[in-house]
Every structure is written in structure tokens, then in C-alpha cells.
VOBA-1610 file (N, C-alpha, C; in pm, whole numbers, padded with zeros to 5 digits, always signed):
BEGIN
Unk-01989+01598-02139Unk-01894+01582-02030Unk-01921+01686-01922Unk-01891+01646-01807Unk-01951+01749-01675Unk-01786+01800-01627Unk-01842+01962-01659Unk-01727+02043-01631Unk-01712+02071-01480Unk-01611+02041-01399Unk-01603+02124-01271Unk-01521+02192-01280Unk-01514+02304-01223Unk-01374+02385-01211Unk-01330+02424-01041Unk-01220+02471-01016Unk-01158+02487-00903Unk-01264+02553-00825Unk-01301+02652-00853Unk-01449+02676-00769Unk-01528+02602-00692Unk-01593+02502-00801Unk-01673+02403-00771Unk-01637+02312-00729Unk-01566+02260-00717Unk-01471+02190-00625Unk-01438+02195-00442Unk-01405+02371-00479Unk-01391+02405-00321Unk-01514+02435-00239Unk-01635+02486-00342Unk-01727+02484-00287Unk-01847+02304-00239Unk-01783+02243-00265Unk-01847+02066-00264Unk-01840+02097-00113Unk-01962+01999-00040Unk-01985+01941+00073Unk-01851+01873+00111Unk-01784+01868+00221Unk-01628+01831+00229Unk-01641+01709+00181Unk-01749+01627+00268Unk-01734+01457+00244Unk-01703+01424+00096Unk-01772+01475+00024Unk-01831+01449-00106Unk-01721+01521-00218Unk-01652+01631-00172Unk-01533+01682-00244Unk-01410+01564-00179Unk-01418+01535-00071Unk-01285+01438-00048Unk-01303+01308-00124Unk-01414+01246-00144Unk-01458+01130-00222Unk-01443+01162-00428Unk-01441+01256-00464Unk-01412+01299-00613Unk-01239+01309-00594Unk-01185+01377-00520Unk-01031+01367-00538Unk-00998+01287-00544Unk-00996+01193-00421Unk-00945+01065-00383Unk-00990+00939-00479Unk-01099+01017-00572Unk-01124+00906-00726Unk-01012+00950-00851Unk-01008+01072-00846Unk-00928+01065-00972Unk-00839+01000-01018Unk-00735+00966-00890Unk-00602+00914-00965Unk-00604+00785-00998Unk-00745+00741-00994Unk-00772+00564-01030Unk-00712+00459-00985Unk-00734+00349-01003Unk-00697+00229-00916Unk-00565+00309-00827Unk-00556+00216-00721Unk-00454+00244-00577Unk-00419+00104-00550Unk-00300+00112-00464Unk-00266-00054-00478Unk-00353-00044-00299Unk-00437-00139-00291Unk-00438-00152-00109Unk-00389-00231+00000Unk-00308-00199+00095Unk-00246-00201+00140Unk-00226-00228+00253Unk-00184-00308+00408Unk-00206-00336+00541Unk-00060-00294+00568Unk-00066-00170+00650Unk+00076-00117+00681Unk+00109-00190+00849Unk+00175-00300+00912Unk+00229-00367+00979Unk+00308-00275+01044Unk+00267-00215+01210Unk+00417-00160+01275Unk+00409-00192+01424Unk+00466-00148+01516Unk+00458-00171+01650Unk+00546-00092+01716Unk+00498-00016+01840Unk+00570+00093+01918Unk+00672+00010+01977Unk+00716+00130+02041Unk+00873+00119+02177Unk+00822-00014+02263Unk+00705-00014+02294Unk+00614-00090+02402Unk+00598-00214+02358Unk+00595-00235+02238Unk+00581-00383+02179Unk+00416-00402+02133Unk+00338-00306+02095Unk+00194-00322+02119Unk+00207-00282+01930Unk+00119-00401+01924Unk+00111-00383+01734Unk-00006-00300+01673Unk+00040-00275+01542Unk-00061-00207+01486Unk-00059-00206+01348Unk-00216-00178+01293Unk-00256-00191+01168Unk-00322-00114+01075Unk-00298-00060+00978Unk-00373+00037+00916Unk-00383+00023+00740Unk-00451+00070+00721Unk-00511+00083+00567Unk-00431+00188+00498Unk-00380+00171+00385Unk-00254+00238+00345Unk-00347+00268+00172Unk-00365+00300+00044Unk-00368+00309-00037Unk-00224+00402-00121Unk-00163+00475-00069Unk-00082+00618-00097Unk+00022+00503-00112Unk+00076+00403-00163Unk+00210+00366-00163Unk+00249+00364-00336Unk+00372+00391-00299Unk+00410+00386-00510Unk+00569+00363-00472Unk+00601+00332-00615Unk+00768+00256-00614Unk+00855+00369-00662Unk+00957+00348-00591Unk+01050+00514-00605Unk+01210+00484-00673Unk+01231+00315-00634Unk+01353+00292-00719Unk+01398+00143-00690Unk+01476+00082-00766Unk+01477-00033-00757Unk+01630-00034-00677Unk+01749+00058-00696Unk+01863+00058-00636Unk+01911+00163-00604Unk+01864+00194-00517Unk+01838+00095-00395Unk+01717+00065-00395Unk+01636-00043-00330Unk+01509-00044-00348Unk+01398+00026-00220Unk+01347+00138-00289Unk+01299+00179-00215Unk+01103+00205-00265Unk+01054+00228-00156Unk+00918+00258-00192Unk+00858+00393-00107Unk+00766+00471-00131Unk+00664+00605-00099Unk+00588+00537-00037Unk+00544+00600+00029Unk+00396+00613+00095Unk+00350+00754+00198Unk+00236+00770+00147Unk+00186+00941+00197Unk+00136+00859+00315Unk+00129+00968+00450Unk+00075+00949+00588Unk-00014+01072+00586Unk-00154+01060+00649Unk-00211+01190+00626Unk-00204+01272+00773Unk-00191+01400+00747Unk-00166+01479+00857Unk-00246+01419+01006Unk-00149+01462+01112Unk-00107+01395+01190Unk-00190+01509+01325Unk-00259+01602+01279Unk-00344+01628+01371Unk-00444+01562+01444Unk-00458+01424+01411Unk-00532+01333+01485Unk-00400+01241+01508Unk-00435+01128+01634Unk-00372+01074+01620Unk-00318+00983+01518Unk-00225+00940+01455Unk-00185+00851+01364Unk-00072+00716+01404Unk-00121+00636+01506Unk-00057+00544+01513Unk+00066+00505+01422Unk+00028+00494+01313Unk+00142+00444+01221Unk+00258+00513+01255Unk+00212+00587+01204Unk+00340+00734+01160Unk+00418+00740+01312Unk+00327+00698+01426Unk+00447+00722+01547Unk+00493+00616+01592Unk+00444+00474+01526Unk+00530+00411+01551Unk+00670+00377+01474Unk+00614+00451+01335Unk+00739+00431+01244Unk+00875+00510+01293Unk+00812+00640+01339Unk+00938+00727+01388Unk+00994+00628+01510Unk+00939+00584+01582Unk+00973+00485+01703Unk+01070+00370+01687Unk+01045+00309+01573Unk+01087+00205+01604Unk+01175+00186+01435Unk+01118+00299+01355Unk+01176+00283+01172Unk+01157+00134+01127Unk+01079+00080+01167Unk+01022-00047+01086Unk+00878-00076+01091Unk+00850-00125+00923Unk+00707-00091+00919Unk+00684-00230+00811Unk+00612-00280+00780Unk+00576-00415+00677Unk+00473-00371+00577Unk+00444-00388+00467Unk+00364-00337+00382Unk+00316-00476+00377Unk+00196-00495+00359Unk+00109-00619+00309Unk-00012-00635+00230Unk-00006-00693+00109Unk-00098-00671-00006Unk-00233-00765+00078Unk-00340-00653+00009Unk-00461-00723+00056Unk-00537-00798-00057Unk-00593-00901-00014Unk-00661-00998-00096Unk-00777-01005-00050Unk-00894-01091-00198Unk-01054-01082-00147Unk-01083-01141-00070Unk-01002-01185+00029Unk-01050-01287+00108Unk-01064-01209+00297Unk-00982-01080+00302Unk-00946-01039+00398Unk-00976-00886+00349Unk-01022-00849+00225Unk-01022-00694+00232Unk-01112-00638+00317Unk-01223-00703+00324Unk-01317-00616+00446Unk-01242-00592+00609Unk-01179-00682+00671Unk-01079-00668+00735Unk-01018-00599+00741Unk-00928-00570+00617Unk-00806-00477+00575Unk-00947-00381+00585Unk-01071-00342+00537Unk-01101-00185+00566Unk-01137-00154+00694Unk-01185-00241+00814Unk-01233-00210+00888Unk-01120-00159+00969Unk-00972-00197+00947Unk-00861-00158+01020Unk-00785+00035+01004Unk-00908+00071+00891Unk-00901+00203+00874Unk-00983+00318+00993Unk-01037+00192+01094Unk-01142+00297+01191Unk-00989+00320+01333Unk-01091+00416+01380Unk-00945+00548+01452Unk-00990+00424+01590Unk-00906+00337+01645Unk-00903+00267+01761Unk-00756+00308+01850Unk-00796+00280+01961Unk-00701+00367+02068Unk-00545+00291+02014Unk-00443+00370+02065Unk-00338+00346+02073Unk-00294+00193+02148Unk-00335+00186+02237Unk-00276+00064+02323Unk-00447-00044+02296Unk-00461-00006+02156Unk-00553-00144+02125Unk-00499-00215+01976Unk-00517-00310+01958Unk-00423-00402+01835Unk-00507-00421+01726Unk-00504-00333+01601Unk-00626-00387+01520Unk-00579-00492+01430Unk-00515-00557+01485Unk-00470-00702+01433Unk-00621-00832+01515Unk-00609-00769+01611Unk-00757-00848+01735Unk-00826-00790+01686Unk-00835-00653+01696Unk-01007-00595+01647Unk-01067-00652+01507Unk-00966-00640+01414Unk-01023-00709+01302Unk-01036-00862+01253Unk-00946-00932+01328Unk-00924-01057+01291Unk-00845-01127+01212Unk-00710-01039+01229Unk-00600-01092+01123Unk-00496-01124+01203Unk-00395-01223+01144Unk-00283-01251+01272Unk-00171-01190+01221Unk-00103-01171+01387Unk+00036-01099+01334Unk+00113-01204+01300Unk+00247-01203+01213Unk+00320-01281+01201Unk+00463-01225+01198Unk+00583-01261+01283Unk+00665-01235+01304Unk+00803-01307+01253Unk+00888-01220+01186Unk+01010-01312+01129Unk+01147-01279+01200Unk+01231-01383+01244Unk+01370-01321+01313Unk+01457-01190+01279Unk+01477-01058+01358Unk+01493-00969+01336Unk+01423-00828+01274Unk+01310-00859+01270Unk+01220-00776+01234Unk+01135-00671+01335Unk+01184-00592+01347Unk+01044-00531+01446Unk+00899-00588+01452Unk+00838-00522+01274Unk+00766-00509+01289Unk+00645-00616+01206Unk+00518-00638+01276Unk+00450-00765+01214Unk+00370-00783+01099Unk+00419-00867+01054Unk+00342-00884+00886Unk+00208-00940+00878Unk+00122-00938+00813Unk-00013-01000+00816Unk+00003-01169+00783Unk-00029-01271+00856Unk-00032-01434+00830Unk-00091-01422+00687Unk-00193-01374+00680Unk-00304-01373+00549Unk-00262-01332+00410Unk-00179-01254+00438Unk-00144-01197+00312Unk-00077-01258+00201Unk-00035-01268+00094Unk+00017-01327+00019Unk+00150-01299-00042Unk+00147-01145-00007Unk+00235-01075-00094Unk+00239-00983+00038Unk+00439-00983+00110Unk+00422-00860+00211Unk+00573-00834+00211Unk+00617-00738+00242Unk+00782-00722+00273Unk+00792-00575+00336Unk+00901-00637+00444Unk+00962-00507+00548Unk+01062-00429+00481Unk+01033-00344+00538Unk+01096-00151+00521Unk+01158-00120+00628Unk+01277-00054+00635Unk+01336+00049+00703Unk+01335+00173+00678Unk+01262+00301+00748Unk+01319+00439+00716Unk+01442+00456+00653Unk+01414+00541+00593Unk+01532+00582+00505Unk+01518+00741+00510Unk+01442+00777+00506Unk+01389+00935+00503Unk+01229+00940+00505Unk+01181+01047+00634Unk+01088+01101+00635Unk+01059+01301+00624Unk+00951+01323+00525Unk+00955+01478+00486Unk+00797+01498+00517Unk+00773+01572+00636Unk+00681+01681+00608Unk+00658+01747+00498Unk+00553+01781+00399Unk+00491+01805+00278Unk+00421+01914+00342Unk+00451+02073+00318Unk+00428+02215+00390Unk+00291+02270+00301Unk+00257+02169+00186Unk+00144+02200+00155Unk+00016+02139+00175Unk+00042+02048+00285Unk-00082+01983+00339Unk-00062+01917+00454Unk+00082+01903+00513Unk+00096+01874+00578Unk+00093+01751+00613Unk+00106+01645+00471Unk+00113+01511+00488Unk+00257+01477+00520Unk+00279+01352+00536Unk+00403+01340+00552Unk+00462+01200+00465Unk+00590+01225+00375Unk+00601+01145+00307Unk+00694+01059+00369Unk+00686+00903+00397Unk+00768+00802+00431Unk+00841+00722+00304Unk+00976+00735+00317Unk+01042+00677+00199Unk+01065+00530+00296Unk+01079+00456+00254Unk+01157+00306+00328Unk+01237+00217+00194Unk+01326+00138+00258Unk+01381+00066+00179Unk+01357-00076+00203Unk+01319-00128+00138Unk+01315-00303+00093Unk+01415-00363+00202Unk+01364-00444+00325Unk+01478-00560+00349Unk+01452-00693+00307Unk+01325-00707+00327Unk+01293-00865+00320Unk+01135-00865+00209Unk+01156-00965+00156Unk+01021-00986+00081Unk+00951-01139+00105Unk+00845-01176+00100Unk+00806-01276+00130Unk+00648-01297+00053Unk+00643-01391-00049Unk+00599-01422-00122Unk+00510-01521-00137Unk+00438-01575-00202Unk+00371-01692-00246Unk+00410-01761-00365Unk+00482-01906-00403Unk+00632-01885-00481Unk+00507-01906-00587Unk+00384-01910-00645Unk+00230-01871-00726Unk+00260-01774-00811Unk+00336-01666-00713Unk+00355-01539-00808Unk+00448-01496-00859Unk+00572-01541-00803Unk+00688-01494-00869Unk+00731-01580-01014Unk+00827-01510-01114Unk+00830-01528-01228Unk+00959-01585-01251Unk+01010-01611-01340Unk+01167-01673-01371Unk+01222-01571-01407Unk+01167-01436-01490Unk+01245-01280-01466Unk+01217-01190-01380Unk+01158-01238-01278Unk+01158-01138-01129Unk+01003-01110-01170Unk+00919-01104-01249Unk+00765-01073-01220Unk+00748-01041-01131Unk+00617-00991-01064Unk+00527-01050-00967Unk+00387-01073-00998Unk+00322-01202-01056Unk+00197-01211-01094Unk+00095-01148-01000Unk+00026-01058-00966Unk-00062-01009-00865Unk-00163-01060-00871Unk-00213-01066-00975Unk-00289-01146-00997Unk-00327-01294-00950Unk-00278-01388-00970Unk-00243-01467-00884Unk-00230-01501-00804Unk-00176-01386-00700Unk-00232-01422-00534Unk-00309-01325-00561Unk-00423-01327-00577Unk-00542-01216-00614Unk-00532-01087-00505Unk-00469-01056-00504Unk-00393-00865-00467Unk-00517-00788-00572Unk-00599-00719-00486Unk-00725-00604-00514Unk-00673-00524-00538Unk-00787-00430-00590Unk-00714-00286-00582Unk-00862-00197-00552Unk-00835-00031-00498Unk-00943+00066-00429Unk-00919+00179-00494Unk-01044+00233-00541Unk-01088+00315-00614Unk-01098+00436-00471Unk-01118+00508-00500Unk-01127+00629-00387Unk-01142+00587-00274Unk-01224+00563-00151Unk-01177+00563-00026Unk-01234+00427+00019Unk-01367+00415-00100Unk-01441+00299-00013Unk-01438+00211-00124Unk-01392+00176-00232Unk-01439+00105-00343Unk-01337-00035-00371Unk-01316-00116-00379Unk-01281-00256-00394Unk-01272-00319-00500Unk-01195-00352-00624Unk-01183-00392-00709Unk-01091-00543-00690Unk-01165-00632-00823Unk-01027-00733-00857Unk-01002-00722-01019Unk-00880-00706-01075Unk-00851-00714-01185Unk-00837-00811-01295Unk-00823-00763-01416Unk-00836-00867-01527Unk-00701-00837-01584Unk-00590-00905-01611Unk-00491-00881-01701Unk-00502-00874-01901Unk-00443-00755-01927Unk-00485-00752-02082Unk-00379-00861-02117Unk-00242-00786-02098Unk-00087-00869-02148Unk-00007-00798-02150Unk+00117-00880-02079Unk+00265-00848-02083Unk+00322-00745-02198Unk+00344-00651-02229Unk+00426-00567-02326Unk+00574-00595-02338Unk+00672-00591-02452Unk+00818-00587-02445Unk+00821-00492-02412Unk+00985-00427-02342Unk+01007-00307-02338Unk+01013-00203-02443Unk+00976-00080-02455Unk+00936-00022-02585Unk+01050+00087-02651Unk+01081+00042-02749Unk+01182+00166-02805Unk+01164+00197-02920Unk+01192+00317-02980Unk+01170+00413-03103Unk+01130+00278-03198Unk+01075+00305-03314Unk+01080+00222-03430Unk+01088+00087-03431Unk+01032+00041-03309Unk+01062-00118-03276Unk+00872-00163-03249Unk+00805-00228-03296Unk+00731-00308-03254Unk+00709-00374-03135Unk+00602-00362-03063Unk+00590-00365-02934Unk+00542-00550-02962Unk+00566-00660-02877Unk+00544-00772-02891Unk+00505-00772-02734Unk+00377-00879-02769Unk+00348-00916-02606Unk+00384-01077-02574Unk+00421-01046-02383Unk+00514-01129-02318Unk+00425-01226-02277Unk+00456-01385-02263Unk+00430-01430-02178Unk+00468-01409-02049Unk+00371-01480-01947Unk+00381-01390-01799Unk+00537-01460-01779Unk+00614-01530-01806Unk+00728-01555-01788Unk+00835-01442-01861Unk+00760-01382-01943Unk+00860-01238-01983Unk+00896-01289-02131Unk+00888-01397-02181Unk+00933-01446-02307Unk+00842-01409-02423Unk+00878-01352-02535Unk+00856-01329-02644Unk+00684-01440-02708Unk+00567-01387-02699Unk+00526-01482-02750Unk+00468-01554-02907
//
């Protein structure tokens, strides 16, 4: 096994130390973060940093990385507090990465890349047509992180919008199914294989696996 230690680490070529971190924490869900300024001018970005924070209220994380460059997202979220999360599929992930390159503010990488916006009554902000799996957020709380200076966006669940493919008769969501990828460190692209459903697990009880409907099989 190849030992690194904190040393060796800090001493890595940056590129090449940012590419080993950004592997460790293994699969990432990937992500098309949907927002649009004061101005009405849309925008699109590559998100991996999102994770689920609670169901009630329902809310979800997502890290923004420091904001010494420009970061579209992050100012339009403060702008306008609505943002769309949208799962990427193999059909559009090269898309979804190319929407990670730094393009000006008053340009739409919804055009640059080739994905359409799609808009629902009362929503700010625009969801990807393509996607399969997407739902809008409202701020709820944003925190500067004083040890790197990322910034963490909490949002809460308003709307979800689905492919009815994936949803389950106990609330599932097959991901699978609308084939939702997943990214290994910054550049890497995966599609998954499901092992099986688990029951919920408690002391001295036998774990039984679910059909994807959640039922005992």
C-alpha cells in the first residue's frame, strides 16, 4: 500500500494534489446547478459538492468554491435565492462538463453548451429540459467556511420534477433508471450498477433485501 503523509501531500504539484483530494471521498452525485441574476440572464454550472441535510424540512448542502474568481452561481443565488439542481445523465454529461469552463457573466452556458432552459410558473430560476431528475431550492441559509473560504449553501426543496420511470410506490427514487451518473474527482464519469435494496437495520434483526418497490423479497 502507498503511504502519503501530510507532508507529501502539501508538497504535490498543485494540479495533481487537487486531483488526489478531490478523489478520495469517492463517487459524487453530478450535478447542473440552474440560476439567473436580477437581469434575467441564465446560468449554468457543474456542481459535484451537493449532499442531503434533512428531510423536514427538506433541505439539501452544497459547497461553492471560494469566490475569489468570479462565481456566477453563488451571485446569482444571493440575488435572486433561487437555484434548480439537475441530475446529469449519459446522454448530456459532456455538456454538463463543459459548463464547468469560467465564461463571462452576461454569457448563458445554457447556449454555450447546448442545453435548454426550462421554465415552470413561479420559479426564478431555470431547470435543464434534458434532465430527468431536477427540483428547485430556496435559500434558507448561507455560511462562509473561515477555513477555506468556501461557502456553504443550505436550500430547501420547493418543487421536484421527475420522470414518473423513477419514482417508487414508497417514495424511492430509482436513479438508476433515469440513468443519473456519477464523478469521481474532477474529471471522471461513471454509470452505476445496483447490488440491492437493504431493510432498515436494527440490533439482532436480519437484514432482508427489498424489492425496488421497498417490499420484503
Amino acid at each position: 500500500m502507498k503511504h502519503l503523509t501530510a507532508i507529501d501531500i502539501v508538497q504535490m504539484e498543485q494540479r495533481n494534489r487537487a486531483r488526489l483530494i478531490n478523489s478520495l471521498s469517492g463517487f459524487k452525485s453530478a450535478n447542473l446547478i440552474g440560476s439567473r441574476d436580477a437581469h434575467g440572464c441564465s446560468n449554468l454550472s457543474m456542481v459535484s459538492s451537493v449532499f442531503h441535510l434533512g428531510a423536514n424540512p427538506a433541505l439539501i448542502g452544497m459547497i461553492i468554491r471560494p469566490d475569489g474568481v468570479p462565481r456566477d452561481t453563488l451571485s446569482n443565488i444571493k440575488q435572486t435565492e433561487s437555484y434548480t439542481i439537475n441530475h446529469v445523465t449519459s446522454e448530456i454529461y459532456r455538456k454538463a462538463h463543459q459548463a464547468s469552463a469560467r465564461y463571462d457573466a452576461n454569457v448563458s452556458e445554457f447556449t454555450e453548451v447546448g442545453l435548454t432552459e426550462e421554465y415552470v410558473e413561479g420559479i426564478i430560476a431555470p431547470f435543464v429540459m434534458e434532465s430527468k431528475l431536477k427540483f428547485s431550492l430556496e435559500v434558507r441559509e448561507m455560511t462562509q467556511l473561515m477555513i477555506n473560504n468556501t461557502t456553504l449553501v443550505v436550500g430547501e426543496i420547493k418543487h421536484v420534477i421527475v420522470d414518473p420511470l423513477g419514482i417508487k410506490s414508497d417514495g424511492y427514487i430509482d436513479i438508476e433508471a433515469l440513468d443519473t451518473i456519477t464523478v469521481s474527482g474532477l474529471d471522471s464519469y461513471h454509470q452505476t450498477k445496483r447490488l440491492t435494496r437493504l431493510s432498515y437495520a436494527k440490533p439482532n434483526k436480519h437484514l432482508e433485501k427489498l424489492s425496488l418497490n421497498g417490499a420484503p423479497k
